[in-house]
C-alpha positions, 0 to 999 in steps of 0.5 A, spaced: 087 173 857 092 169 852 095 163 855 102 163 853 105 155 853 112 155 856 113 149 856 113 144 862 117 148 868 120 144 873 120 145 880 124 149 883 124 147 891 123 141 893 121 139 900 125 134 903 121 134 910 116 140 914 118 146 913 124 144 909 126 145 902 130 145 897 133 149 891 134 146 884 136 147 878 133 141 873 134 142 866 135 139 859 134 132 857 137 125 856 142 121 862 142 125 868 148 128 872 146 131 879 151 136 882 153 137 889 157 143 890 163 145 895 163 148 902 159 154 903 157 155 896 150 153 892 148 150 886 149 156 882 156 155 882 156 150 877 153 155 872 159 155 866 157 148 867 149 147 866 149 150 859 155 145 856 152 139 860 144 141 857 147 141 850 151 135 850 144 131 852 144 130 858 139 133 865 143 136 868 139 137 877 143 141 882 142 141 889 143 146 894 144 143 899 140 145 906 143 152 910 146 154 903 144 159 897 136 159 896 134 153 900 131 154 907 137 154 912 133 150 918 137 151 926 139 143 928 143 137 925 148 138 920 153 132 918 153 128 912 147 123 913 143 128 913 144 131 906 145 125 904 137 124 908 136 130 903 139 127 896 135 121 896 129 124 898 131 129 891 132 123 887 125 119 889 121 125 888 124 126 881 124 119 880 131 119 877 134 113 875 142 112 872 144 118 875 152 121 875 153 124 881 158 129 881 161 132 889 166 138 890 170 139 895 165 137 900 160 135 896 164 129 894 165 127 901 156 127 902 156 124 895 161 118 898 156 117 904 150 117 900 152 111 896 155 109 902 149 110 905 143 108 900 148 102 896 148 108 890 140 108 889 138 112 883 146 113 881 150 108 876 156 112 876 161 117 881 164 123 880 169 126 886 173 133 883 177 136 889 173 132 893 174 133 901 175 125 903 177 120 905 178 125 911 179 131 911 185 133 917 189 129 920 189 123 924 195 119 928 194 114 922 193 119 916 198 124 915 195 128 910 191 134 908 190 140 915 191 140 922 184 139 926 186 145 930 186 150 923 179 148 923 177 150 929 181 157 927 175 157 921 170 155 926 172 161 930 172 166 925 166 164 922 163 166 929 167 172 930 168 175 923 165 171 917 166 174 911 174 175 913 173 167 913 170 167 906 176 173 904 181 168 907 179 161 903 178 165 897 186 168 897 187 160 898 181 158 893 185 157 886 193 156 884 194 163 885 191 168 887 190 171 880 187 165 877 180 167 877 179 175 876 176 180 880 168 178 878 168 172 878 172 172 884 166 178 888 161 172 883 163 166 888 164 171 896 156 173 894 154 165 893 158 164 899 155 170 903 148 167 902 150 161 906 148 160 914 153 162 918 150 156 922 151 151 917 157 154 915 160 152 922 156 145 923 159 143 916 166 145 918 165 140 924 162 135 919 169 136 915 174 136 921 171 129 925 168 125 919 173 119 916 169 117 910 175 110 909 169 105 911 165 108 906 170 109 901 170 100 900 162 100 899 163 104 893 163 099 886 160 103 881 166 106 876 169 113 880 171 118 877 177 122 881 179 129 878 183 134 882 187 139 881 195 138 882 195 145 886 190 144 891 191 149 898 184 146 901 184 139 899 191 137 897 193 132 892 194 126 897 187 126 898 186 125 890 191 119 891 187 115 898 182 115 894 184 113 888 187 107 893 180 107 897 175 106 891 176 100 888 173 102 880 176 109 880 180 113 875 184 119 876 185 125 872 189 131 874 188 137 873 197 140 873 193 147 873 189 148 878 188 149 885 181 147 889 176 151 883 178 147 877 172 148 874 173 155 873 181 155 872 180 149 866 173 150 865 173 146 858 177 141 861 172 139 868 166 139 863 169 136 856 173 130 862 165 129 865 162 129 858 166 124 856 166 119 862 158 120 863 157 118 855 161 112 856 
């Protein structure tokens, strides 16, 4: 039979312990940007980013993280420690080095505890777009951004009726609700279906009780902070705690958009992380 040469494939799964792997998308050549997406969506939602970020030379790595999309959705803890456990344990075996690592939403909370955590191994430079921290409600001494209790109503909803919670945040999702059309709307509720409802409650708690402004002082690397000004799930304020928190940081506001700016200003979430990764 012809061998048909297809070139060197990468993996697609990696396993970050017995019994639990991961979904990847790895392609491209050049610096690395590593993706870590928002609560309770996957790697995929970052596909109107792949495609620019390969041709503009970079490798570009997305990791879903564990409960969510394509990879293993194992029963047990959930917290910012143990994906930050599984992103080192991703970037070891890739034997990454001078990455750019971009979180959304809550994968900038996680990649805030990675660096917190791992003192920035494998990564050189921060990118946080409507990331989730310093915390994500309210305290006696923090005053901005949700109520606990709105949570517990996600938490309890997410048990009783999961896609009302998923048709509830995608109306909350961008500026308005007409930002983003009808399928990239049914696009975006399909990769959020995949997820656990297991994962999808244990990370709103993780959300909910976890104050990252310990770790935010850790960080030294240059940060790029973007967030869109309209944000209904992660308010503007907490683009300026940041902003405040982090040392070497950099904020770009995106006057458009709510929570999904690199879908409601795609050309310029991609053009801005092009630019500060090639500096």
């Amino acid at each position: 039979m012809e061998k048909i040469n297809a070139g060197a494939t990468r993996a697609e799964y990696i396993e970050v312990e017995p019994n639990v792997n991961l979904h990847i998308s790895d392609g491209g050549e050049g610096r690395p940007i590593v993706l870590i997406h928002g609560w309770p969506l996957s790697d995929e939602m970052f596909e109107y980013q792949y495609n620019d970020l390969i041709t503009n030379n970079f490798r570009v790595i997305g990791i879903t993280l564990r409960g969510f999309g394509k990879s293993d959705k194992p029963y047990g803890v959930y917290d910012y420690d143990i994906f930050a456990y599984d992103i080192k344990n991703v970037l070891s075996k890739l034997d990454v080095k001078d990455a750019v690592l971009v979180g959304f939403s809550m994968g900038g909370s996680i990649s805030i505890r990675y660096l917190s955590k791992y003192n920035g191994a494998h990564v050189s430079k921060l990118v946080l777009c409507g990331a989730a921290a310093p915390i994500w409600t309210q305290r006696n001494d923090f005053k901005y951004n949700l109520p606990k209790t709105a949570v517990d109503e996600l938490i309890e909803l997410n048990y009783k009726d999961r896609p009302k919670l998923l048709s509830d945040f995608a109306k909350i999702f961008s500026a308005t609700e007409t930002s983003l059309n009808e399928g990239i709307g049914s696009w975006l509720n399909g990769i959020c279906l995949s997820a656990s409802s297991y994962a999808t409650a244990q990370c709103l708690i993780a959300l909910r009780d976890t104050d990252l402004r310990p770790d935010m002082k850790k960080i030294k690397i240059p940060t790029l902070i973007i967030h869109g000004k309209k944000d209904k799930i992660c308010s503007f304020d907490l683009a300026e705690q940041m902003k405040l928190g982090i040392s070497n940081s950099h904020l770009v506001i995106f006057e458009k958009s709510g929570h999904s700016m690199f879908l409601e200003e795609t050309d310029k979430f991609n053009s801005e992380l092009i630019k500060f990764a090639k500096k």
